[in-house]
N, C-alpha and C positions, 0 to 999 in steps of 0.2 A: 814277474815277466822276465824271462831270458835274454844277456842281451844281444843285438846280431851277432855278435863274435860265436856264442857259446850257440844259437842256430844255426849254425854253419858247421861247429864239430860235432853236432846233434845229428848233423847229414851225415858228416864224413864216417860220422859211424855206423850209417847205413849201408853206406857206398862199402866202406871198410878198405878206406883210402884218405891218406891227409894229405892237400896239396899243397903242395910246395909254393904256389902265388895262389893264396887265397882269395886272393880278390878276381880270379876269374872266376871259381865258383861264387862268388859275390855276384859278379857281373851275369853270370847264367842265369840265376835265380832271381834277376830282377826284372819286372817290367816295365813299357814304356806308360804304362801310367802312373806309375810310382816315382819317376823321374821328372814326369811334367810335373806331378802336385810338391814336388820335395825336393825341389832348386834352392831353397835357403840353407839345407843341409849339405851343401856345396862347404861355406865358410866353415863349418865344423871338421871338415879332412873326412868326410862321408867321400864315397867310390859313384857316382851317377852317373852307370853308363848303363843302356838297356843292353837287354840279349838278343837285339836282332843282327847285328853283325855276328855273334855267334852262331846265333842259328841257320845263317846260312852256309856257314863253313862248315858245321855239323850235320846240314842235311847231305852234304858229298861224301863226310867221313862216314856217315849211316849206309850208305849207298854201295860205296865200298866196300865196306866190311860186310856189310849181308852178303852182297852178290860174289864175295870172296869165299865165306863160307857155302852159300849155296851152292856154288863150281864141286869145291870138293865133296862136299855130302852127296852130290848128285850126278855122279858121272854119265852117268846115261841119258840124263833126261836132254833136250834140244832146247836151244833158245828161248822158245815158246814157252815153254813151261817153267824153264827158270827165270824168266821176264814175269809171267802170271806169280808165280811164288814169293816174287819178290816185292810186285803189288801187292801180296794178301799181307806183306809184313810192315812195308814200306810206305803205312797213310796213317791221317790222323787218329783213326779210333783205335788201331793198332797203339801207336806208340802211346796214348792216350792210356789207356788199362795199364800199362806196364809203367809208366807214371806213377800214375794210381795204386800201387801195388808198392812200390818205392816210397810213397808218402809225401812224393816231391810238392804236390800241393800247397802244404801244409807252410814248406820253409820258402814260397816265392814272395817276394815283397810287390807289393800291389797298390796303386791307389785307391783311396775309399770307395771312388765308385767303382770301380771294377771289381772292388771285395763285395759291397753291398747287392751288385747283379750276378755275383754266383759264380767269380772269375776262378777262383783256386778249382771249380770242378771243369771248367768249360775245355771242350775237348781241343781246340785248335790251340786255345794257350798252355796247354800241359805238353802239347803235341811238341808243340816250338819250345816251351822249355827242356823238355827233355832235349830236342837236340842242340839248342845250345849249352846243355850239360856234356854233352856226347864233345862237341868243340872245345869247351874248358880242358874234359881231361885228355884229347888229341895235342892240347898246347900244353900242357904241363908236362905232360911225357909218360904219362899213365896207359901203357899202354895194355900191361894187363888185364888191369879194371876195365880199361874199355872194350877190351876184346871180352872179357865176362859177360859183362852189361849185354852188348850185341848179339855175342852167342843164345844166353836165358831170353830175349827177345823173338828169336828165331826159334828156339825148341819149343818156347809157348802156342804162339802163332801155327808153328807147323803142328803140332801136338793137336792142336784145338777145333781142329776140322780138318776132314777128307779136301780141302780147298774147297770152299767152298763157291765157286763163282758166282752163284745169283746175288748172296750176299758182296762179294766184292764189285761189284756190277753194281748194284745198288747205289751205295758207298761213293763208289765214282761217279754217277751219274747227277746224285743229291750236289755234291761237290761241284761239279761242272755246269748243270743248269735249274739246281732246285726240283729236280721232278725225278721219282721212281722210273725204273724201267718197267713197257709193258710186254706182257708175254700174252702171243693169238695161237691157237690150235690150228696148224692151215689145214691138214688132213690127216688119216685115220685110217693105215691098210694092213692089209693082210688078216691071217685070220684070229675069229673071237676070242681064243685061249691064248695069240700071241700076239695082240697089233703091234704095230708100228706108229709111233708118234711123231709127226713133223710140226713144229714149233718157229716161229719167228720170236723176235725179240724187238720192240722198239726205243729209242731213245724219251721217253714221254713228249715229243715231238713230234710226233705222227713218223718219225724215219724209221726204217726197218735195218738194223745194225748188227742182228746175229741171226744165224739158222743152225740147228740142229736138230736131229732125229734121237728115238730112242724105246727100248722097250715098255717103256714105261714115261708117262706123262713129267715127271719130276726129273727121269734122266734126261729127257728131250730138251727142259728147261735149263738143265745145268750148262748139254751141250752150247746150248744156243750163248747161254750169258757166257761161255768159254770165246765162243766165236766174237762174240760182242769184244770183249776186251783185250783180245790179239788186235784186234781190228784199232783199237783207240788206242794200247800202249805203241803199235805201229806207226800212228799217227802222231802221236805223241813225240817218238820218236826220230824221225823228218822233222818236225818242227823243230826240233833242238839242235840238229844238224843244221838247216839251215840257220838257224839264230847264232850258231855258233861258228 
């Protein structure tokens, strides 16, 4: 068995980056249940500190640097869409694969029970490690590697679908209240070789949250889940302003 030290350069050679205070990649890659179980490893000169103060300084520097490169790559597009685009990069199953793909998994220290229920795959604690990795190398001064890391994050994600909005729709909704969104057909016009499809959209709440039309039944769905998630990053939005 390898000992921490030597998992840690085992990272850094993925990252293809050695930090200069190791011990915040220490601190990223640990969890708060590895902390509760493993207090006596205090008296050994062991580092127990979890990654939730990282991750959330890492979820701004995430935020940042997307929406920085999003500007540039996208001169044209309007608020809207680079809000939407930024939702498709900027949640958990996103940073989650790209995790996943990094191996980060593998090197998080964990307590047993949260090894034992499946913690190194589970999508919200890969989600939060990674971005308290993103906050390690923001405080070390790495700023290269982190502008990497954010970039290959963004080309995937954008690469990976036309935007998908139903799927992002989804995603957020599970998130927010446990329940799929649903989609009703209100009406059906024009003529046989060309309808027109008008579509709702609800919150699996009985609320109706998006409307779109469309040639076709799948584009009228996508319209709608577009309209749905303007509508909740908007809202989303105001709430932050006021909290802040």
């Amino acid at each position: 068995m390898r000992s921490p030290m030597s998992e840690l350069a085992a990272f850094e050679e993925i990252l293809q980056y050695s930090f200069c205070n190791r011990k915040l990649l220490q601190q990223a890659l640990t969890h708060k249940s590895y902390v509760n179980e493993n207090r006596h490893l205090e008296d050994e000169g062991d580092t127990l500190q979890d990654n939730e103060r990282l991750e959330f300084l890492g979820d701004a520097v995430l935020e940042l640097k997307v929406s920085k490169l999003l500007y540039a790559q996208f001169p044209d597009k309007p608020e809207g869409e680079l809000s939407r685009a930024r939702s498709q990069i900027v949640n958990a199953q996103a940073l989650a694969r790209y995790a996943r793909s990094l191996g980060l998994g593998r090197y998080l220290r964990l307590g047993r029970g949260e090894e034992v229920q499946g913690g190194r795959q589970r999508v919200s604690l890969l989600a939060d490690a990674f971005e308290a990795l993103l906050a390690a190398l923001y405080l070390d001064g790495a700023e290269a590697c982190l502008q990497q890391l954010v970039a290959e994050l963004v080309r995937r994600e954008m690469a990976s679908t036309q935007v998908d909005y139903k799927t992002q729709l989804q995603e957020r909704l599970q998130e927010k209240n446990g329940r799929p969104p649903v989609y009703a057909l209100v009406s059906r016009r024009g003529a046989d070789h060309k309808p027109l499809f008008f579509v709702q959209v609800q919150d699996g709440l009985g609320n109706v949250i998006g409307a779109g039309s469309g040639f076709s039944l799948k584009n009228a769905e996508q319209k709608a889940a577009a309209d749905a998630l303007e509508v909740e990053i908007a809202a989303e939005t105001a709430v932050g302003k006021k909290s802040g």
